[in-house]
N, C-alpha and C positions, 0 to 999 in steps of 0.2 A: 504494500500500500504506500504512494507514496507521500509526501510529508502535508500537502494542502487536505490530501483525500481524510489524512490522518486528523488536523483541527478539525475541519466538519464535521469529521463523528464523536472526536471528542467533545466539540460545542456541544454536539445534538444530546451526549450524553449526559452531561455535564446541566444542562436544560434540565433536564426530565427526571434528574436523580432531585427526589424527598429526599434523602439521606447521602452521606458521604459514600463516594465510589471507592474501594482501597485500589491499589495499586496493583494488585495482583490480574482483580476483572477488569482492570483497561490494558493491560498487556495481553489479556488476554481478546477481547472486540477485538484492539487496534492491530493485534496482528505483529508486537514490535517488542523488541526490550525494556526490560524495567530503565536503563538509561534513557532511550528513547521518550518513555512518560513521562519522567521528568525537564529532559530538555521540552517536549511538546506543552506540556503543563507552564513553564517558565517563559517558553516567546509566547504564549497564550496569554498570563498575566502580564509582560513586561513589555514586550513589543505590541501587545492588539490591546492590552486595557481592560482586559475580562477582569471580572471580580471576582478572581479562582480566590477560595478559603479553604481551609485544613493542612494536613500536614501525612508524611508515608504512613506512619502507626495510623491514625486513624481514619485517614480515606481524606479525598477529596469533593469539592461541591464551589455550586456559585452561591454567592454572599445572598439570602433570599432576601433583602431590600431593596438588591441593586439587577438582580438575574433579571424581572421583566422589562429592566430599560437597555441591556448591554444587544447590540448586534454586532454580528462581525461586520470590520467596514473594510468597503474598496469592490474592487471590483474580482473576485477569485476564478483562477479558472485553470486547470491542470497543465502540468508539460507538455501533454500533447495535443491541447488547444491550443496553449502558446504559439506551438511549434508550426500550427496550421496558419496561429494567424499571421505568426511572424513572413512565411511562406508566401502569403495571400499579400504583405504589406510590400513585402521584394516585389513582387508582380506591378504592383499598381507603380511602386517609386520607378522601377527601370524599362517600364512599357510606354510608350504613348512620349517617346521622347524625353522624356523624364522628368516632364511638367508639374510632376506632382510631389518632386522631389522634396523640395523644400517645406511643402507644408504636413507633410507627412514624418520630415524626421523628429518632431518633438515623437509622435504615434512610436516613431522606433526607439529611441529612446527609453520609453517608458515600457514596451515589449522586453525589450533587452535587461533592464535593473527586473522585471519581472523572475525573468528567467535566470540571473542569474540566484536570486532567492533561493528559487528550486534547486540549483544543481549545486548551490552550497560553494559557490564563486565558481565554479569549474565554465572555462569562457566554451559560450557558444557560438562553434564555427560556421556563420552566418555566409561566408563563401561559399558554402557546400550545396545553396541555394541558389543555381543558375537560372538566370532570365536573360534568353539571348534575341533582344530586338529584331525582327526582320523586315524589312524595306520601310520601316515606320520614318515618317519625317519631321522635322523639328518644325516645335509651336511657339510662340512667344508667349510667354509667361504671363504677360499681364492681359493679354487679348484675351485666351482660355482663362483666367480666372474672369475677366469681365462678361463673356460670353456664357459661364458658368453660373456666375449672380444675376446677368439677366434671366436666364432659364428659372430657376430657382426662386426668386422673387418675383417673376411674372411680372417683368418691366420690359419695357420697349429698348433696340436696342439698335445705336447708328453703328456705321463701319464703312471699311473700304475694301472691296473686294477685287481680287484680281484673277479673273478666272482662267482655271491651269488650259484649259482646251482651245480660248480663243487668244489671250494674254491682256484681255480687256478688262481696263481697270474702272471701277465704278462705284457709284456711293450707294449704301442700301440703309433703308431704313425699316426694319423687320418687328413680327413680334415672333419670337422663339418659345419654340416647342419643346421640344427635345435634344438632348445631348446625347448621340452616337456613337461610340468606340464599336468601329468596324474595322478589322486587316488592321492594325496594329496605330490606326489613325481614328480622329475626330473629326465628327461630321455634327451640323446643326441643321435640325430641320426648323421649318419658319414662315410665317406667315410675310411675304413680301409688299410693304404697303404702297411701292411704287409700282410693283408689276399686277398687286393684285389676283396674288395666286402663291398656293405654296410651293416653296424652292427648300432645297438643300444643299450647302452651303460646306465645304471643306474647310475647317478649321484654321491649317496650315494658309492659305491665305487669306485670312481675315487681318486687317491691322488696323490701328486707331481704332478701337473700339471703346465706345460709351456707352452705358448705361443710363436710360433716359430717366427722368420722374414719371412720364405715362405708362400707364397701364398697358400691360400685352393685352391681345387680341387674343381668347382661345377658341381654339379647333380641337369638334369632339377626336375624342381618340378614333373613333370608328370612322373619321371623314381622311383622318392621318394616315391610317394604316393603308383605307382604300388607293389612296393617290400615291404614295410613297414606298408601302413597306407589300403591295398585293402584286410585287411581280419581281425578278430574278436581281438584286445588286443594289448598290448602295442610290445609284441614280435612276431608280426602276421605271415609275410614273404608274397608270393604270394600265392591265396585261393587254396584249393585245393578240397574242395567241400563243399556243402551247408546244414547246422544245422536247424531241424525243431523243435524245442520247444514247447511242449502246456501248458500252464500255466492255471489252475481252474480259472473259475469265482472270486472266493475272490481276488487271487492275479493280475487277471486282471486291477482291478479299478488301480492297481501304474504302473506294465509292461508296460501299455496301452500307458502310458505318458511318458516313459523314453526313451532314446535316448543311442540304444546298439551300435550300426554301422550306417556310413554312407547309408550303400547300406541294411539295415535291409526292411523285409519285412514283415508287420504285420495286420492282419485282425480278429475282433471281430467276435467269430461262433453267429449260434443262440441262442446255452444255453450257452451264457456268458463267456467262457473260449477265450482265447488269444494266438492266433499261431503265434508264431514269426520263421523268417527263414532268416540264418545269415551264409556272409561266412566265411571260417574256414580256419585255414592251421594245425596247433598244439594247438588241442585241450584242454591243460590244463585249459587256463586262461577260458574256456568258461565253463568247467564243473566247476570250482570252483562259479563262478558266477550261474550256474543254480542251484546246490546242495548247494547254499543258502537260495533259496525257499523250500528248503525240500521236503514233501509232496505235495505242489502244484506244483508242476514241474516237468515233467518230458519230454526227449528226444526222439522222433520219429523214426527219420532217421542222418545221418547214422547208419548202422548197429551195424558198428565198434566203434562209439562213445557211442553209446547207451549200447555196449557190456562195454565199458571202464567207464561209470557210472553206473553198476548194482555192475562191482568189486570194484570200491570204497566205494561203498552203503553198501559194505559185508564185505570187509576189517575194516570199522568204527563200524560197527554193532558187528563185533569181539571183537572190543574194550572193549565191555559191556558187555560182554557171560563168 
């Protein structure tokens, strides 16, 4: 048992004893050494503030004037909660550019003096927790935190965007919806009140950003998902018809288990190959992802999409000719 698991039961017992507990039946619950019960018994009065009374001859108890006002305080949670969240806290500081670095190390911090409590100073080798970025791009700091408080406070929000596809730069003035971590990047979805329609917006060029005093504009969730999140990729819009993929038996064994869309429909043939069927509005994002499988992939239906990955296929293939 280890030493947190060990207060809790001895609080709990220590609670519910009418009369003094001796030493022998707490070595004997807790599971531990008669040294053990008394170091536990002594960071329990000395370090947490219990109101432990008695002594080894006659047993131990909490002082009953003071038992029903004492709680344990803070927040407790075992070594290997720590270990999870500590895990979960590397994830967020070193993904997404590592925009969250800073606000998050007081969080580390305070995981870290946790843990070491528990392991009785023995240092925790916190390298052993890799988080290795992949194609993720860098945000500015104070954009993504402005872009983050307008979400969250449901304020209207100006900016300057500069969009990666045409390189056209432009002022917007939105109400934000949601804040997206998709493929190791940030996306805001948003009410555009110059275009008058909702857009989605890549974090990564957003700059000058303010945070207005007006009030956001909300869109039900269910108008959100229809136009944004009801077809294949992060810039989907509404579907406009449905992608039949088959992917070879080899590449089966990992397609099988991944999770492309919501509304993805996928079934295992007899000779092992893997039909997925997905829907679509603008095709790019989804041919970039199939003509990552190379040779094990290839597109069915539609026509027109099928037609627009043979001339990719031919355009790449020129590259080498």
């Amino acid at each position: 048992m280890e030493r947190i698991e060990r207060i809790h039961a001895l609080h709990r017992i220590l609670t519910a004893a009418r009369y003094p507990v001796t030493v022998q039946r707490l070595q004997e619950e807790l599971e531990c050494s008669r040294a053990t019960v008394y170091r536990d018994l002594a960071y329990l009065r000395d370090y947490l503030m219990a109101p432990v009374v008695g002594n080894g001859e006659a047993g131990f108890r909490y002082d009953p004037d003071e038992a029903d006002r004492f709680e344990l305080p803070g927040l407790w949670l075992s070594s290997q909660e720590l270990h999870s969240l500590l895990a979960a806290q590397q994830l967020m500081m070193r993904s997404g550019g590592g925009v969250l670095s800073t606000a998050l190390a007081p969080l580390q911090h305070r995981i870290e003096k946790l843990l070491d409590e528990h392991a009785g100073g023995r240092r925790v080798p916190v390298e052993r927790v890799r988080v290795i970025p992949h194609r993720s791009r860098k945000l500015d700091e104070t954009a993504f935190r402005n872009v983050a408080t307008a979400v969250l406070d449901r304020k209207q929000l100006a900016f300057e965007y500069r969009a990666r596809s045409t390189d056209e730069r432009t002022r917007r003035t939105v109400s934000p919806q949601r804040l997206t971590h998709y493929r190791e990047n940030w996306y805001l979805d948003a009410w555009d009140h110059d275009r008058d329609g909702l857009r989605s917006f890549s974090v990564d060029r957003i700059t000058a950003a303010r945070v207005s005093d007006a009030a956001a504009r909300d869109v039900p969730d269910e108008e959100l998902d229809r136009q944004l999140s009801s077809s294949y990729g992060i810039f989907s819009g509404t579907p406009k018809g449905l992608a039949t993929v088959m992917f070879s038996a080899k590449a089966a064994r990992w397609v099988a288990d991944e999770h492309w869309h919501s509304q993805q429909q996928g079934r295992v043939l007899p000779d092992g190959r893997y039909e997925l069927k997905l829907p679509y509005s603008s095709g790019r994002e989804l041919l970039m992802d199939v003509l990552h499988y190379g040779s094990d992939a290839e597109i069915i239906e539609p026509a027109s999409l099928r037609e627009q990955a043979r001339s990719l296929l031919s355009l790449a293939l020129g590259q080498y000719e």
